[in-house]
N, C-alpha and C positions, 0 to 999 in steps of 0.2 A: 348762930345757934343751930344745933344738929336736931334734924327731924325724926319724931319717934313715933313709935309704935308703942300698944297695950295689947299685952299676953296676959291673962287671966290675971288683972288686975296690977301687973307691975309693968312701968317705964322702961323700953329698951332705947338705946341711938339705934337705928338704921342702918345695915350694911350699906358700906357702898355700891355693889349689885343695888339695894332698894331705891337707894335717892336715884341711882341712873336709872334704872324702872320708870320710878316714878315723872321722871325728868320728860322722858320720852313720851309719856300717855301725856303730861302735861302738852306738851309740842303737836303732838297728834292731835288732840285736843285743838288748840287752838289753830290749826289749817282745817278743821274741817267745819265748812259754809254749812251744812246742810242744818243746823238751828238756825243758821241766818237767815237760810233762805226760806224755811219755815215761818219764821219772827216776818218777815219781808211780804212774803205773800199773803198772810194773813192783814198787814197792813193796806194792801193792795185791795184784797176783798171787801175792808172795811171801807175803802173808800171808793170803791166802782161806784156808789149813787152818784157821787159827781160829776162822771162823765156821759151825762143822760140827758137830752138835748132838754127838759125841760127840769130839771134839778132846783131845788131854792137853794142856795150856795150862800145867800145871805152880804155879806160883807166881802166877800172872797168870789174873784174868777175863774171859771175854768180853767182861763191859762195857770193863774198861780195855782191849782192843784194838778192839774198835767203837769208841770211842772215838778210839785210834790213826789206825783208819782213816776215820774220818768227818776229821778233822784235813788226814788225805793227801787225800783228796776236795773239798777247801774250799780248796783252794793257791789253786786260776785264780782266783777267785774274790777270794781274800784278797791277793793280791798282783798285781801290773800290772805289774812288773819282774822280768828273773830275779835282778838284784843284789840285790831285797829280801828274794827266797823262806828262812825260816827253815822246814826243813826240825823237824818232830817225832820225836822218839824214840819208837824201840817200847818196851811197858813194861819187857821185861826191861832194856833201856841204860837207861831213866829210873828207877828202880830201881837202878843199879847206882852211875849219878850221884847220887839219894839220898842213897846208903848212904855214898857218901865225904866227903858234905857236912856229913854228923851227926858 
């Protein structure tokens, strides 16, 4: 199905100049990390209390969120696309997914 466009209220197809246009900002799009790494660092900030030598962690260790967070740290690195990024769960969600798997 050909992708269109709306000129003052009527349906056009797309030049093929537009879908390659379009194709490309798609592609561009997806190699550029910098909302990853935005998305990434902000998960980071949220979870800096846990690595504070007297933190309540609760049911979860340090290790397993060092862990976490070395995982969040390793994105750019680990992936080249944003379509690839599989984002990690903190422990309490991996843990929670677990628990409903058993």
């Amino acid at each position: 199905m050909a992708r269109q466009k709306v000129v003052n209220g009527v349906y056009y197809d797309l030049t093929a100049e537009e879908e390659a246009e379009l194709d490309a900002q798609r592609e561009a799009a997806d190699l550029d990390l910098n909302h990853v790494r935005g998305q990434r660092d902000g998960q980071l900030r949220g979870s800096d209390w846990t690595q504070i030598g007297d933190a309540a962690l609760g049911d979860h260790t340090a290790e397993e969120w060092a862990g976490y967070r070395q995982e969040l740290r390793d994105i750019p690195q680990t992936y080249s696309r944003v379509s690839e990024v599989v984002w990690p769960n903190d422990p309490p969600t991996q843990a929670a997914i677990d628990a409903a798997a058993e």
